[in-house]
C-alpha positions as CSV (number, residue, x, y, z in Angstrom):
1,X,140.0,120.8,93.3
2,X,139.6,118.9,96.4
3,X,140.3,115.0,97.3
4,X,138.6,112.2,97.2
5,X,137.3,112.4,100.6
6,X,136.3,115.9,100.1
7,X,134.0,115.0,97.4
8,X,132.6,111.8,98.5
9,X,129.8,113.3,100.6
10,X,128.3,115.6,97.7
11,X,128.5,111.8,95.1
12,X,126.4,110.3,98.4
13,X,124.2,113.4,98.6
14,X,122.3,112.3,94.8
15,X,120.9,108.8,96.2
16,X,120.3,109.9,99.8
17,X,117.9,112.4,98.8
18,X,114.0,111.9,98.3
19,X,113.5,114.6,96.0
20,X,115.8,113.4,93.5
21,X,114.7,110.1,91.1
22,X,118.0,108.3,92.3
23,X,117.2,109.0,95.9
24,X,113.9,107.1,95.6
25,X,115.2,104.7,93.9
26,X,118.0,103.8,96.4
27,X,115.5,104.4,99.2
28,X,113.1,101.9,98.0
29,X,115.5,99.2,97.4
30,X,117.3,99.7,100.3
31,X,114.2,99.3,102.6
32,X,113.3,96.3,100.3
33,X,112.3,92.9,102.2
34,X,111.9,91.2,98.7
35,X,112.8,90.8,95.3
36,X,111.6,93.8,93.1
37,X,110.5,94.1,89.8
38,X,110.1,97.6,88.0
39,X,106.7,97.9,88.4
40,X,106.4,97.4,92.0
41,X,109.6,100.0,92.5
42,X,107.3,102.5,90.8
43,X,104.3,102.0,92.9
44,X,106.1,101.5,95.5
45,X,108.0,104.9,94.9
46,X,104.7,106.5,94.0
47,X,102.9,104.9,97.8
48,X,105.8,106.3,99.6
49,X,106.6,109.7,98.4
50,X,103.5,110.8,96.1
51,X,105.5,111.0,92.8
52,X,105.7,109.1,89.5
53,X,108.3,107.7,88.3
54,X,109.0,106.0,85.0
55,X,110.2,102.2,84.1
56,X,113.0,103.5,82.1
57,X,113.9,106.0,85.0
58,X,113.7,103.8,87.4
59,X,116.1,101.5,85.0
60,X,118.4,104.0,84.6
61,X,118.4,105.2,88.2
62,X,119.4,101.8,89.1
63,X,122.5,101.3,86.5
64,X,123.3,104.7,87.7
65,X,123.5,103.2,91.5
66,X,125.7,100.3,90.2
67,X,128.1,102.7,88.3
68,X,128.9,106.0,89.8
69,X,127.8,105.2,93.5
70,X,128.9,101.7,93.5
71,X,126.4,100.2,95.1
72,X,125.8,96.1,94.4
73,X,122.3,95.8,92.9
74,X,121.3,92.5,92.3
75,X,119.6,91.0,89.2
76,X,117.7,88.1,88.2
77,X,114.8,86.7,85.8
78,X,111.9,85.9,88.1
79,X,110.8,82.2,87.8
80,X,108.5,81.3,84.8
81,X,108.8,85.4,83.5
82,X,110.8,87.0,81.2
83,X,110.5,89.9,83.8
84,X,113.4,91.2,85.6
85,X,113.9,91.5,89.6
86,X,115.9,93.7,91.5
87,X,117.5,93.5,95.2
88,X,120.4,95.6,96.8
89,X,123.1,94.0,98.2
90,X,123.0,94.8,102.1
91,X,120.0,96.5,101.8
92,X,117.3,95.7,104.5
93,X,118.6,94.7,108.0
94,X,115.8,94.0,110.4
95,X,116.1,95.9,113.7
96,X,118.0,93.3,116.8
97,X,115.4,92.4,119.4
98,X,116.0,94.6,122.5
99,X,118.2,93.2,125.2
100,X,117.0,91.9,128.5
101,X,116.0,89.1,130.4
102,X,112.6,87.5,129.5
103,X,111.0,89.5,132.3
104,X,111.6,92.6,130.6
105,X,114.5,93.8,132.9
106,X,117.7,94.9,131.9
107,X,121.0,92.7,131.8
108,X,123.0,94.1,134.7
């Protein structure tokens, strides 16, 4: 049996991978710029990588997120809906504008 840290790479392996349902689902709310609701993670999931996954996968995918990969996954009703929305926790981060003077030179 190895430790903690020995294992913790083959946990991370499930959601970092495309092919599995928990690997699209982390890599569509991670690159998320908005609040999502199930339906939108599907097509989105379906644009992006050409497969179909359920609502209820999806659903499950994300409790499974929250629980064994601890992962903060936001929820909330979505205004004047009895929909729910879904947003990770640290997910997107826009890329820094490069550095440089306003000429396009480099900061010595």
């Amino acid at each position: 049996m190895g430790t903690v840290t020995d294992l913790r790479p083959q946990r991370d392996a499930g959601y970092l991978d495309a092919d599995t349902q928990m690997g699209r689902t982390y890599l569509v709310l991670r690159d998320a710029t908005y609040w999502m609701q199930l339906h939108e993670i599907a097509e989105s999931i379906q644009v992006r990588f050409k497969v179909v996954d359920s609502h209820a996968a999806i659903s499950a995918r994300i409790r499974d997120l929250r629980n064994q990969c601890g992962l903060t996954i936001m929820r909330r009703r979505r205004t004047g809906s009895t929909a729910d929305e879904y947003r990770m926790q640290g997910g997107y981060k826009p890329t820094p504008a490069p550095q440089g003077d306003m000429f396009g030179g480099d900061v010595a």
